[in-house]
KOLPA-39160 format. One record per atom (N, C-alpha, C, O, CB): x, y, z negated; atom name. Coordinates in steps of 0.1 Angstrom, whole numbers, plus 5000, padded with zeros to 4 digits. Atoms other than C-alpha are relative to their C-alpha. Last residue first. Glycine has a CB too. Example, Ala and Ser with C-alpha at 12.3 -4.5 7.8 and 13.67 -1.06 7.14 Angstrom:
% residues 2
<r east="4991" north="4989" up="5000" atom="N"/>
<r east="5137" north="4989" up="4929" atom="CA"/>
<r east="4992" north="5011" up="4992" atom="C"/>
<r east="4997" north="5022" up="4991" atom="O"/>
<r east="5004" north="5005" up="5014" atom="CB"/>
<r east="5009" north="4988" up="5000" atom="N"/>
<r east="5123" north="4955" up="4922" atom="CA"/>
<r east="5009" north="5012" up="5000" atom="C"/>
<r east="5019" north="5012" up="4993" atom="O"/>
<r east="4990" north="5000" up="4988" atom="CB"/>
//
This chain:
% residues 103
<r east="4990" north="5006" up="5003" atom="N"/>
<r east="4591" north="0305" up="4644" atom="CA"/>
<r east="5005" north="4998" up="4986" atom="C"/>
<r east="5016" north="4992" up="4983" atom="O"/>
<r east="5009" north="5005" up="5007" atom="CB"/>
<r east="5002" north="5016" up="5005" atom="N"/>
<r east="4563" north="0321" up="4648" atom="CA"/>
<r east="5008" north="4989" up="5002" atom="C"/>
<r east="5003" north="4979" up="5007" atom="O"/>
<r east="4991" north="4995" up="5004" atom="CB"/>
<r east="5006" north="5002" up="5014" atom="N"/>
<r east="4571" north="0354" up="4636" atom="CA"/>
<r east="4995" north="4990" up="5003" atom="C"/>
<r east="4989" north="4984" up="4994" atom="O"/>
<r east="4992" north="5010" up="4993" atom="CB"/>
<r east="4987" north="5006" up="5012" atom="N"/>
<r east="4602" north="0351" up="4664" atom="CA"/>
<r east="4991" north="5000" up="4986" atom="C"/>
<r east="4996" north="4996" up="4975" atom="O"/>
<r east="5016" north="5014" up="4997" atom="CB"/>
<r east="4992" north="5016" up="5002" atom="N"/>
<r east="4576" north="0345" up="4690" atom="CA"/>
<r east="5010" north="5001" up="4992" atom="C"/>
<r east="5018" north="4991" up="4991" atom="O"/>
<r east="5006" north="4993" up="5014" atom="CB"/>
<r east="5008" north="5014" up="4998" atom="N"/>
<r east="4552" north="0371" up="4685" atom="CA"/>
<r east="5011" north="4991" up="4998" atom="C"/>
<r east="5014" north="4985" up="4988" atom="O"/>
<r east="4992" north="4998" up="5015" atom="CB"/>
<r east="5004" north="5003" up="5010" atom="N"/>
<r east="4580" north="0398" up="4682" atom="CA"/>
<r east="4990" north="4987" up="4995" atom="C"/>
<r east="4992" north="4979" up="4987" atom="O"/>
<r east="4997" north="5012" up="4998" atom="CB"/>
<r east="4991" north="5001" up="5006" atom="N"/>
<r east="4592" north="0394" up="4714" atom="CA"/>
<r east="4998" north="4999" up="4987" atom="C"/>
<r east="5004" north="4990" up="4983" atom="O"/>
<r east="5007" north="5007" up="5003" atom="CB"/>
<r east="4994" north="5019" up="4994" atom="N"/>
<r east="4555" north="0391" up="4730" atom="CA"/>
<r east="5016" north="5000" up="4992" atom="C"/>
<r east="5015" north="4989" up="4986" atom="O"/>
<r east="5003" north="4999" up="5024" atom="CB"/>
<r east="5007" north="5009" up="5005" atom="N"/>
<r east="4544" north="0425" up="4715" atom="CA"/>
<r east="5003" north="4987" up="5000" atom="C"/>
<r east="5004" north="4980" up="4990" atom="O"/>
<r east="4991" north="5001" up="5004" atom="CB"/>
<r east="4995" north="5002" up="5018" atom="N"/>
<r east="4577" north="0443" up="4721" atom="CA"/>
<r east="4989" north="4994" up="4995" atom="C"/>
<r east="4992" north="4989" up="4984" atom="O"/>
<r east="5003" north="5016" up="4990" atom="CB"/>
<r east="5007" north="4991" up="5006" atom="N"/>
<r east="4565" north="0431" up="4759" atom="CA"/>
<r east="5006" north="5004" up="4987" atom="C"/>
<r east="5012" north="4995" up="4982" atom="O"/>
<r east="4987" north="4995" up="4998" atom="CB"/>
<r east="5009" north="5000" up="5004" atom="N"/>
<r east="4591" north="0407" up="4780" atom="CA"/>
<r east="4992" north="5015" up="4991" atom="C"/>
<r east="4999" north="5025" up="4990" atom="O"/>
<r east="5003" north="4990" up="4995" atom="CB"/>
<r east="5013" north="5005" up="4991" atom="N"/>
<r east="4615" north="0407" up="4803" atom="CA"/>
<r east="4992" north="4992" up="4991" atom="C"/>
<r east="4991" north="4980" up="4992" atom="O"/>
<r east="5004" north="4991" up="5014" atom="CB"/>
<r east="5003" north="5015" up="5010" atom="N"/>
<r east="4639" north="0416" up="4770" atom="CA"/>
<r east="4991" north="4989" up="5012" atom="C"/>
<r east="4987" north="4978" up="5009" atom="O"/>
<r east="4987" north="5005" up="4982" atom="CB"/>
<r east="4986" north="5009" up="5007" atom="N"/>
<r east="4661" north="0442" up="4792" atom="CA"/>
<r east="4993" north="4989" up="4991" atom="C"/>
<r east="5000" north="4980" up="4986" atom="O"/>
<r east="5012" north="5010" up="4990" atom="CB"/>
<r east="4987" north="5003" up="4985" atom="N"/>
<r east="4638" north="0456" up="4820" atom="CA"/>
<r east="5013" north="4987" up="4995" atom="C"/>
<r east="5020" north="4978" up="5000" atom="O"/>
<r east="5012" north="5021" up="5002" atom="CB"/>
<r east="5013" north="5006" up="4988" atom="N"/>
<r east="4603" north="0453" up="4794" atom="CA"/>
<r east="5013" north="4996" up="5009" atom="C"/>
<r east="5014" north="4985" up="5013" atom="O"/>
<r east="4986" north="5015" up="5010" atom="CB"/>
<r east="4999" north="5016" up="5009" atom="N"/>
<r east="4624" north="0470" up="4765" atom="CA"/>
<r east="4997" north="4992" up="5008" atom="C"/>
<r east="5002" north="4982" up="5004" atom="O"/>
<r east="4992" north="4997" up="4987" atom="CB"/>
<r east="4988" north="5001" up="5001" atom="N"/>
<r east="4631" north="0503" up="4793" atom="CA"/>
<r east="4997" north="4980" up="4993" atom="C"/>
<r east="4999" north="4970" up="4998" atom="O"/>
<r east="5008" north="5015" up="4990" atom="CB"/>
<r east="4994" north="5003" up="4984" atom="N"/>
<r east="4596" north="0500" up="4806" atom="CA"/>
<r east="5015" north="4997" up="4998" atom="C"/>
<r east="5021" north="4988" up="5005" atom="O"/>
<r east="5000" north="5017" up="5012" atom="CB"/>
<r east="5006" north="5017" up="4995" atom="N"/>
<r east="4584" north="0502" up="4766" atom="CA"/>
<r east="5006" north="4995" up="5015" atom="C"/>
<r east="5009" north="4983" up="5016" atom="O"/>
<r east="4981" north="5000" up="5002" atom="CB"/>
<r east="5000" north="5009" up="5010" atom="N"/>
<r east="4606" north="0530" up="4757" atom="CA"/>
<r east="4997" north="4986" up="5006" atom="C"/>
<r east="5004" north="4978" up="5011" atom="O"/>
<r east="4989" north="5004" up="4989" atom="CB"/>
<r east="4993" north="5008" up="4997" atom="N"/>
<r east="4594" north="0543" up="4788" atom="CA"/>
<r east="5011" north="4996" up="4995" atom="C"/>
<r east="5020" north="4993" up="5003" atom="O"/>
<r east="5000" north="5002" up="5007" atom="CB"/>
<r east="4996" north="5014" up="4986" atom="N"/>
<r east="4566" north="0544" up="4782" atom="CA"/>
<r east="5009" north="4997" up="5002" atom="C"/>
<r east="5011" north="4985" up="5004" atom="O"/>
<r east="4998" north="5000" up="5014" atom="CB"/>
<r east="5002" north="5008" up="5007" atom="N"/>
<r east="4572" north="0563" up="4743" atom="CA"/>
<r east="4996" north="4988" up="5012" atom="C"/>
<r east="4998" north="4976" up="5010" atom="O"/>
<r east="4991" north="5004" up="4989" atom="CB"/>
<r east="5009" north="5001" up="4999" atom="N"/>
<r east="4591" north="0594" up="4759" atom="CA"/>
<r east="4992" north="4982" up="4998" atom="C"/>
<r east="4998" north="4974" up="5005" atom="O"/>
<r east="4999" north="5007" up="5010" atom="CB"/>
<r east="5003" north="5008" up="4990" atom="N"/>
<r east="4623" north="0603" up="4742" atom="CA"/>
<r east="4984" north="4996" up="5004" atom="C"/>
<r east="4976" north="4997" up="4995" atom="O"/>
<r east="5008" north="4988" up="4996" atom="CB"/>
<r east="5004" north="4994" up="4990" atom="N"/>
<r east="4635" north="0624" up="4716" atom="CA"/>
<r east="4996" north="4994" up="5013" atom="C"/>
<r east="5002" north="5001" up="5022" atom="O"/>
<r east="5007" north="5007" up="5002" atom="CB"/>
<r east="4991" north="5005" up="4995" atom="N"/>
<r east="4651" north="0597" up="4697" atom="CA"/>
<r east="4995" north="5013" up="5014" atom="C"/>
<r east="4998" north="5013" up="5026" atom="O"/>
<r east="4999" north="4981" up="5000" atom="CB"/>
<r east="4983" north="4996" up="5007" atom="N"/>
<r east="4636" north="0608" up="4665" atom="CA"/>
<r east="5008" north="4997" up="5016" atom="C"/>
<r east="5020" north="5000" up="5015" atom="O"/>
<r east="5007" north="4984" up="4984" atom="CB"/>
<r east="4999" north="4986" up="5005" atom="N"/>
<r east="4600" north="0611" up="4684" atom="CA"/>
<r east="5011" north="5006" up="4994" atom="C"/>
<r east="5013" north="5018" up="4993" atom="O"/>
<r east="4991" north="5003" up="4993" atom="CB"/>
<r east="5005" north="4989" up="4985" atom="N"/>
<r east="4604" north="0580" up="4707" atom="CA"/>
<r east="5002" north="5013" up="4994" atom="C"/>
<r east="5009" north="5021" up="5000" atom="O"/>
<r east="4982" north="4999" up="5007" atom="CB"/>
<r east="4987" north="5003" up="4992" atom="N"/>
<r east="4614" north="0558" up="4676" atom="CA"/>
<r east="4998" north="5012" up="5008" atom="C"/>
<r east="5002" north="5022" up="5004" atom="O"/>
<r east="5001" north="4986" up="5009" atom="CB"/>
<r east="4990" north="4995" up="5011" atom="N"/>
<r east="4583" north="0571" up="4655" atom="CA"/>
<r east="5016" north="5001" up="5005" atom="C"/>
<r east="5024" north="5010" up="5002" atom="O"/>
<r east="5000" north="4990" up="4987" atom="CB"/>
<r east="4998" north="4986" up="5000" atom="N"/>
<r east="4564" north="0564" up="4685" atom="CA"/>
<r east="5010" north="5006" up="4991" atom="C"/>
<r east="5018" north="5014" up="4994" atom="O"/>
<r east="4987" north="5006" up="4999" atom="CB"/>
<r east="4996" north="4993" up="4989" atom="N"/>
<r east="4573" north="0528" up="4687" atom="CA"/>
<r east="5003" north="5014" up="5002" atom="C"/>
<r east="5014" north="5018" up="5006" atom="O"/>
<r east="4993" north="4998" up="5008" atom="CB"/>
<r east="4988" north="5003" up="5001" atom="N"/>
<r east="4568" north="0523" up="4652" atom="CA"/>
<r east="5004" north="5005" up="5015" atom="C"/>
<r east="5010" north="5015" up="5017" atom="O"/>
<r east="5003" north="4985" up="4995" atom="CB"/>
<r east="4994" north="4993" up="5012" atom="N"/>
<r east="4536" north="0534" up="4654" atom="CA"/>
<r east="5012" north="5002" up="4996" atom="C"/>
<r east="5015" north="5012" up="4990" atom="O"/>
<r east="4998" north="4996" up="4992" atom="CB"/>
<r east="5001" north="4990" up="4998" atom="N"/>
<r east="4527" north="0515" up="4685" atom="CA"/>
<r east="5005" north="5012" up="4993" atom="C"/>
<r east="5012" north="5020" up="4999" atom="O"/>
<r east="4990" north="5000" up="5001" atom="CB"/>
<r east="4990" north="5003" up="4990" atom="N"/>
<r east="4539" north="0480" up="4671" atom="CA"/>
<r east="4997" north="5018" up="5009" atom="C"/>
<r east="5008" north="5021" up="5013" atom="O"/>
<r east="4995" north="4981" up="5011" atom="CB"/>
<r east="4987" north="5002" up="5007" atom="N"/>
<r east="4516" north="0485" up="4640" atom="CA"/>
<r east="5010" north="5004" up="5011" atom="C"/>
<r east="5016" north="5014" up="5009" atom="O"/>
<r east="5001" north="4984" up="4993" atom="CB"/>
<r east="4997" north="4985" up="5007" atom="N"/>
<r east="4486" north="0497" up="4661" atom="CA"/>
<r east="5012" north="5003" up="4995" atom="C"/>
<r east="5017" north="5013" up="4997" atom="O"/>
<r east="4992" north="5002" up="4989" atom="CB"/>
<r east="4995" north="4991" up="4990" atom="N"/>
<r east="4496" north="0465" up="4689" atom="CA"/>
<r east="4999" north="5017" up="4988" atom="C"/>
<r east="5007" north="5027" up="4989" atom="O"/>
<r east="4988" north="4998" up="5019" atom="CB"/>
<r east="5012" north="4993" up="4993" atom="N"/>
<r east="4494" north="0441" up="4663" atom="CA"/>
<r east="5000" north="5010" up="5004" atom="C"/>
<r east="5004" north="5019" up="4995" atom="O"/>
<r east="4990" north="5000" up="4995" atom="CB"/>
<r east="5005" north="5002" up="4979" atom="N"/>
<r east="4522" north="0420" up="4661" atom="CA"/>
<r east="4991" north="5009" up="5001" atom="C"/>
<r east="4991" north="5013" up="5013" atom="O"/>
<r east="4992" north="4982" up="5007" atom="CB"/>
<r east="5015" north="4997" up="4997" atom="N"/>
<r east="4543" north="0433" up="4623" atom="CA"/>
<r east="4998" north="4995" up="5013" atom="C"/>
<r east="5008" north="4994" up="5021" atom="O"/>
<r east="4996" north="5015" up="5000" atom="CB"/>
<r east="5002" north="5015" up="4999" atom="N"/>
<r east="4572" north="0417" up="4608" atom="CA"/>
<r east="4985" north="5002" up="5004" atom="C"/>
<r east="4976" north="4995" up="5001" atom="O"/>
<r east="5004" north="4990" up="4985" atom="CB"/>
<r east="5017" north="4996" up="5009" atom="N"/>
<r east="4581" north="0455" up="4589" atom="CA"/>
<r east="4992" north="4983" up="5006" atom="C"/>
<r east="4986" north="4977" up="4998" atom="O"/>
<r east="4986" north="5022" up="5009" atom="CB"/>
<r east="5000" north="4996" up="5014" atom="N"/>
<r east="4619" north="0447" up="4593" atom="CA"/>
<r east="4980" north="4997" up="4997" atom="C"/>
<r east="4973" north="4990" up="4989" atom="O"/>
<r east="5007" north="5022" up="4998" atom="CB"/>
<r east="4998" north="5015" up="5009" atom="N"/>
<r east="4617" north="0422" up="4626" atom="CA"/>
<r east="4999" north="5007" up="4985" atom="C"/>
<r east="4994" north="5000" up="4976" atom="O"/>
<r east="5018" north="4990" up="5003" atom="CB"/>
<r east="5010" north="5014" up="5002" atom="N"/>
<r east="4600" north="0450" up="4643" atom="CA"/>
<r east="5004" north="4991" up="4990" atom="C"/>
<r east="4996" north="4988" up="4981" atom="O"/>
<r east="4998" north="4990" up="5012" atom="CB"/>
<r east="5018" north="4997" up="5003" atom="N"/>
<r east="4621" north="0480" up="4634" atom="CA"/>
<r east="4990" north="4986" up="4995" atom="C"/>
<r east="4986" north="4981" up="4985" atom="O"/>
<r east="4991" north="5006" up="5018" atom="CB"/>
<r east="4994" north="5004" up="5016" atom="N"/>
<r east="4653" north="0456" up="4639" atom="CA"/>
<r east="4987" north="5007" up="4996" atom="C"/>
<r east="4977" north="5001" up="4992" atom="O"/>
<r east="5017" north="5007" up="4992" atom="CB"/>
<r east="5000" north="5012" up="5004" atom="N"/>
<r east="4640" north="0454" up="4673" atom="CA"/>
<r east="5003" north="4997" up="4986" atom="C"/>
<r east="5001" north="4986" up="4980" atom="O"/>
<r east="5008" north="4994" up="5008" atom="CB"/>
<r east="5013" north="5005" up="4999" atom="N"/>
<r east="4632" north="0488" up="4679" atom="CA"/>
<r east="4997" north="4987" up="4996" atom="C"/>
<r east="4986" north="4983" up="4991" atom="O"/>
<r east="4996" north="5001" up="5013" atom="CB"/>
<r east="5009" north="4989" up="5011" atom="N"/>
<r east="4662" north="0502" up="4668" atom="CA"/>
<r east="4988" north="4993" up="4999" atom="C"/>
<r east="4984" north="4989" up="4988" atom="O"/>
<r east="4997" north="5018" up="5006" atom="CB"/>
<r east="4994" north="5010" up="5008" atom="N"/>
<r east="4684" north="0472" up="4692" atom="CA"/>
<r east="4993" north="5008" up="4992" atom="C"/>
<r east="4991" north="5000" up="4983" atom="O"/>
<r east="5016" north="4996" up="4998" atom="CB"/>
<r east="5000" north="5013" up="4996" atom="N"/>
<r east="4663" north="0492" up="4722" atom="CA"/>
<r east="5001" north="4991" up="4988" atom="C"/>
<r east="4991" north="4984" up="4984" atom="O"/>
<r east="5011" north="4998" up="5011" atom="CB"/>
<r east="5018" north="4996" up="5004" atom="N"/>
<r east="4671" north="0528" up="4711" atom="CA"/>
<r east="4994" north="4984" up="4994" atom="C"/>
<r east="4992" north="4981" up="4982" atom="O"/>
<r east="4989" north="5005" up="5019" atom="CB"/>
<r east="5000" north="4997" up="5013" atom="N"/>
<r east="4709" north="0516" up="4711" atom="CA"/>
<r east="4987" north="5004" up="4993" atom="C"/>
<r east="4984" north="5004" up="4981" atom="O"/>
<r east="5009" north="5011" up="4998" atom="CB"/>
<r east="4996" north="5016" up="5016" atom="N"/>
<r east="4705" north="0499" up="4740" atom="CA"/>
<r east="4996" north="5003" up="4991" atom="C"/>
<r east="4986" north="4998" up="4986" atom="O"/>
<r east="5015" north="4995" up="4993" atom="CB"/>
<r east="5008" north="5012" up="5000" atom="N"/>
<r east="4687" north="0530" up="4758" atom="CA"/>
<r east="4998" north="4988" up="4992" atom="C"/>
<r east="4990" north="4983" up="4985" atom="O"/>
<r east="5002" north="4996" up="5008" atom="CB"/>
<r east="4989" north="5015" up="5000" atom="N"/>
<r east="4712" north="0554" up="4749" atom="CA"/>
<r east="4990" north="4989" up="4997" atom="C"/>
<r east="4988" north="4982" up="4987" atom="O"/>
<r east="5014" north="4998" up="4986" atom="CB"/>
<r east="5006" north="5013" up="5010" atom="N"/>
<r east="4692" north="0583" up="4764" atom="CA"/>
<r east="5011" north="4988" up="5001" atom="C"/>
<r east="5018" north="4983" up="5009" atom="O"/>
<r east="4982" north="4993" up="5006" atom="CB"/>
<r east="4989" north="5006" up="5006" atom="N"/>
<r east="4713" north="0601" up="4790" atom="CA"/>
<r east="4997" north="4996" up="4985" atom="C"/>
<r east="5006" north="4993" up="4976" atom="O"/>
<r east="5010" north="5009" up="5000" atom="CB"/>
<r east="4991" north="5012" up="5000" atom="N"/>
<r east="4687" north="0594" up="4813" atom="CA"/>
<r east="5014" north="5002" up="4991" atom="C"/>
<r east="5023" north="4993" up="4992" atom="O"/>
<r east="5003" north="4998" up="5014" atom="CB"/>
<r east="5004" north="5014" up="5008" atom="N"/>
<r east="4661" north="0612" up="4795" atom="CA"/>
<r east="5009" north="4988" up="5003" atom="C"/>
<r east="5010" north="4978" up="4997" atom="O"/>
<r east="4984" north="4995" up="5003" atom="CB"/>
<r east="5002" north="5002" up="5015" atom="N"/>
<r east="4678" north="0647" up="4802" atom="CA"/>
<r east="4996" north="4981" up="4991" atom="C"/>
<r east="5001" north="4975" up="4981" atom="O"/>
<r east="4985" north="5010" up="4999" atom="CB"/>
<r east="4984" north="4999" up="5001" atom="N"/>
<r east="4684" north="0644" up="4838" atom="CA"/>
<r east="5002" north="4996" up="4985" atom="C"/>
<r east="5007" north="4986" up="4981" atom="O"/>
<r east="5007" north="5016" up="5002" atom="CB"/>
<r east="4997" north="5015" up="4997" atom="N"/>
<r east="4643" north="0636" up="4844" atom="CA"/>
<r east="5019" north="4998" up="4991" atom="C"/>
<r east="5023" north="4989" up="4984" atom="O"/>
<r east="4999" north="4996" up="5021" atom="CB"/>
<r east="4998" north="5007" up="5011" atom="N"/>
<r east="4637" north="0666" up="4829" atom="CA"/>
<r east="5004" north="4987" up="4999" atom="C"/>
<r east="5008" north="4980" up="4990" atom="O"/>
<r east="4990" north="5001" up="4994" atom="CB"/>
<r east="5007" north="5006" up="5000" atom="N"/>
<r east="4652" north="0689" up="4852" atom="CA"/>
<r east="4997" north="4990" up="4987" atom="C"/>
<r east="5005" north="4988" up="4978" atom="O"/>
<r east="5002" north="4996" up="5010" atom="CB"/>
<r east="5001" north="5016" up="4995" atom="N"/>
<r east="4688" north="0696" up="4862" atom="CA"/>
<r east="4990" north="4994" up="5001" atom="C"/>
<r east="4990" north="4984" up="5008" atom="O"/>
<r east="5005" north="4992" up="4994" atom="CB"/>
<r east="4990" north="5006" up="4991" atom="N"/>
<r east="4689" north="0733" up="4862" atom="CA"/>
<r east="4999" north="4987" up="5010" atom="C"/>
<r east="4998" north="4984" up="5022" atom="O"/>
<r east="5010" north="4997" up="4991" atom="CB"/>
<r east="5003" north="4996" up="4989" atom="N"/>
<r east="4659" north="0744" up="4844" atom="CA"/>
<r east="5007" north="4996" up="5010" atom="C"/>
<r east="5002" north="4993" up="5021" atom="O"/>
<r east="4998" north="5011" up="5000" atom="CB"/>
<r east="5017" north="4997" up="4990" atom="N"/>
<r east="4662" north="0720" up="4822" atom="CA"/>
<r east="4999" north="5001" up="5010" atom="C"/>
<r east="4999" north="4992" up="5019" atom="O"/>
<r east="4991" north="5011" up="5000" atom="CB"/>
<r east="4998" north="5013" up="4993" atom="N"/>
<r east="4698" north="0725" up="4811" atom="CA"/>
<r east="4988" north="4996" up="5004" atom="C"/>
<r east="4987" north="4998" up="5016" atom="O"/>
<r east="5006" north="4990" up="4992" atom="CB"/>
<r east="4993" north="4995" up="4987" atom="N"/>
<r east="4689" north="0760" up="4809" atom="CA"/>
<r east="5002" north="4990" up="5004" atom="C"/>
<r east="5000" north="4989" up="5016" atom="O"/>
<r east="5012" north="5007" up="5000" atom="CB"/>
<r east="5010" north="4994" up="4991" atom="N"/>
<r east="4659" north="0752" up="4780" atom="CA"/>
<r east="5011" north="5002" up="5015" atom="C"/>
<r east="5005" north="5002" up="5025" atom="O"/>
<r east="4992" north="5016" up="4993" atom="CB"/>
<r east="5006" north="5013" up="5000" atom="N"/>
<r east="4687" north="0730" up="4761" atom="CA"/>
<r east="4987" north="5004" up="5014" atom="C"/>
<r east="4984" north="4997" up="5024" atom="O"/>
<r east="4992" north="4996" up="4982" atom="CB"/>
<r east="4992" north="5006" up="4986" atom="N"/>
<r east="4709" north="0760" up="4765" atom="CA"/>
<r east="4996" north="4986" up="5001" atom="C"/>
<r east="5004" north="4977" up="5006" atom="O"/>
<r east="5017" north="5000" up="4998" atom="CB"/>
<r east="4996" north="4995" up="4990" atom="N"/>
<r east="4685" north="0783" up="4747" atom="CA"/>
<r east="5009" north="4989" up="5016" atom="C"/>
<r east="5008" north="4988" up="5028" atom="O"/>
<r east="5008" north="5011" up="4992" atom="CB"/>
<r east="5016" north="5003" up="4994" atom="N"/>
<r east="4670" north="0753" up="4721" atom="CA"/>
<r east="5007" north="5013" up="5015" atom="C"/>
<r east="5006" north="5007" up="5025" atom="O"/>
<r east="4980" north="5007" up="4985" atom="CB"/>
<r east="5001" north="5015" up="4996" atom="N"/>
<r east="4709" north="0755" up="4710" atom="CA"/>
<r east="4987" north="4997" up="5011" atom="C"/>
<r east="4987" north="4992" up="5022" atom="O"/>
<r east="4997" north="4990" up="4985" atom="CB"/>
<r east="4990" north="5003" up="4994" atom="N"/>
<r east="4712" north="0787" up="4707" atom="CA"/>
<r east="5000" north="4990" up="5010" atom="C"/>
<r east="5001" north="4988" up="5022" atom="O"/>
<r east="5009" north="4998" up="4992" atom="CB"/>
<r east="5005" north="4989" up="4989" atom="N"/>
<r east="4678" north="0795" up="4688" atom="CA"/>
<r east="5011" north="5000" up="5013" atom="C"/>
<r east="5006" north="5004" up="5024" atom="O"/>
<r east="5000" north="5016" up="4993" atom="CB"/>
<r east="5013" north="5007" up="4996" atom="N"/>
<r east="4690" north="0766" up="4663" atom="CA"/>
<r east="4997" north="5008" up="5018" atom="C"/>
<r east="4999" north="5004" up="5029" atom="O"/>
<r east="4986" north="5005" up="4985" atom="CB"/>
<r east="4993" north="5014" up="4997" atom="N"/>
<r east="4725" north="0785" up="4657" atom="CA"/>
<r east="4987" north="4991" up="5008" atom="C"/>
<r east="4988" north="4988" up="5020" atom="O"/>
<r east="5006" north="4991" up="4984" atom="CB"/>
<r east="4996" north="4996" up="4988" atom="N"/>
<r east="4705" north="0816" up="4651" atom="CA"/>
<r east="5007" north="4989" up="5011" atom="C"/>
<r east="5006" north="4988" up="5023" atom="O"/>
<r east="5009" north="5012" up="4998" atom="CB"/>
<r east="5010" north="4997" up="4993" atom="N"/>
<r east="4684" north="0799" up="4624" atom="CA"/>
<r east="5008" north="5003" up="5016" atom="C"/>
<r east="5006" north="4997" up="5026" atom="O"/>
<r east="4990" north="5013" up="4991" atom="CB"/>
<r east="5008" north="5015" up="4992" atom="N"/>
<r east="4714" north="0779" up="4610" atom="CA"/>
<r east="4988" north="5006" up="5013" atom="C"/>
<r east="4987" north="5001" up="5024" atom="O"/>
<r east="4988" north="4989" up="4984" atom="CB"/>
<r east="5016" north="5010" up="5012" atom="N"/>
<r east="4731" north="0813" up="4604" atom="CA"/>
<r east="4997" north="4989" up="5009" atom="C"/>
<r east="4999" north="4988" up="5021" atom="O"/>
<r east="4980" north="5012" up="4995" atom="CB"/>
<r east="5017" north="4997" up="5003" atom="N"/>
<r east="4762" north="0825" up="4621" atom="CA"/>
<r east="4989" north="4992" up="4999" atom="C"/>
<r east="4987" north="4980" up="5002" atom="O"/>
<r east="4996" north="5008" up="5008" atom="CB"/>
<r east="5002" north="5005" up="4994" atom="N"/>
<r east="4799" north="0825" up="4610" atom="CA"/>
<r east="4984" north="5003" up="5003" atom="C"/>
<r east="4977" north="5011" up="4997" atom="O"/>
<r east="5005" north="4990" up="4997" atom="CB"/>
<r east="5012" north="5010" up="5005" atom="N"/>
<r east="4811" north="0855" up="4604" atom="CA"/>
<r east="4993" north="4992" up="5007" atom="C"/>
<r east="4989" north="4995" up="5018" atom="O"/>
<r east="4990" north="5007" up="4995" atom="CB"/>
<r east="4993" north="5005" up="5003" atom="N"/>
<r east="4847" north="0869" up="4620" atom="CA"/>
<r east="4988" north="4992" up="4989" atom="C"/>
<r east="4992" north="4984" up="4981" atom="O"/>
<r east="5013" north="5008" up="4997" atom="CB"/>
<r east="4993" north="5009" up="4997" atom="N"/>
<r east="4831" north="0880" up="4647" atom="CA"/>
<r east="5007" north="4990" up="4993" atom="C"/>
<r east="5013" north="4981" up="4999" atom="O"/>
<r east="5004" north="5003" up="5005" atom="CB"/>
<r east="5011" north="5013" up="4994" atom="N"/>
<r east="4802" north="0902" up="4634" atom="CA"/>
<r east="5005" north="4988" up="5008" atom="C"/>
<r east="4996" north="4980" up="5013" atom="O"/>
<r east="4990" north="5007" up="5011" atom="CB"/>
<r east="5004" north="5008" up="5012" atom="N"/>
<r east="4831" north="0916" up="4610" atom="CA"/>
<r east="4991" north="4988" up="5004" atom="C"/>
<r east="4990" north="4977" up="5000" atom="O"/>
<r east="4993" north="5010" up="4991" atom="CB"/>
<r east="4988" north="5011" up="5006" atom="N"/>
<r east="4849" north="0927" up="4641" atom="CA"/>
<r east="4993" north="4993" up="4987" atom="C"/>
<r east="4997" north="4981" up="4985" atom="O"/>
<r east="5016" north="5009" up="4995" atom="CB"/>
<r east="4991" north="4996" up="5005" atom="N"/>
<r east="4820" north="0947" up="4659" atom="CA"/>
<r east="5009" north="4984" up="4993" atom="C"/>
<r east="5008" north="4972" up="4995" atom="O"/>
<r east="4993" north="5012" up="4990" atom="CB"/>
<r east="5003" north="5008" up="5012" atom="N"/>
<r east="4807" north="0936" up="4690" atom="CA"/>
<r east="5010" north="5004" up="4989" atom="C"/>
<r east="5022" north="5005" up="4992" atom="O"/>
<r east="5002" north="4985" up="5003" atom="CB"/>
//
C-alpha cells in the first residue's frame, strides 16, 4: 500500500461497501437470528407508541404503515415488532391505541 493511500481518508462509497462486507460476515457467522436480537426492543416499542398517539390513528391500514416505517428505519422485521409489543403491552397496537382514543 502506498503511503499517500494511507494517510487519505476514504470515501463514503468505500466506507459503505465495508460496512455491508462485515455486516454480510456477521451473518454468515452468527446468522440472522443474532442480528435481530440486538434490536432495542423498548426503544422500538416507546417509537411505536408515540407514533400512534401522534397521528391518533385505529385502523389497522394506518397502524400497519406506521409499523412498517418503524421496522424499515429500525431494520427490523414488522412480526415481530408486533410479538415484541404483544409480550410487553399484552395487548395488540390496535387494542392500545383503541382505548386511549377513547378516553
Amino acid at each position: 500500500m502506498k503511503s499517500q493511500q494511507l494517510n487519505t481518508p476514504p470515501d463514503r462509497e468505500t466506507l459503505q461497501k465495508r460496512v455491508q462486507r462485515l455486516n454480510n460476515r456477521y451473518l454468515t457467522i452468527f446468522g440472522r437470528d443474532a442480528l435481530e436480537e440486538d434490536a432495542s426492543w423498548p426503544k422500538i416499542i416507546d417509537r411505536l407508541k408515540r407514533d400512534l398517539l401522534k397521528h391518533q390513528v385505529s385502523d389497522y391500514d394506518s397502524i400497519d404503515a406506521i409499523m412498517r416505517h418503524i421496522c424499515h428505519t429500525n431494520r427490523c422485521d414488522v412480526h415481530e415488532l408486533h410479538d415484541q409489543f404483544v409480550s410487553q403491552e399484552r395487548c395488540t397496537p390496535d387494542q392500545w391505541i383503541s382505548a386511549r382514543l377513547d378516553v
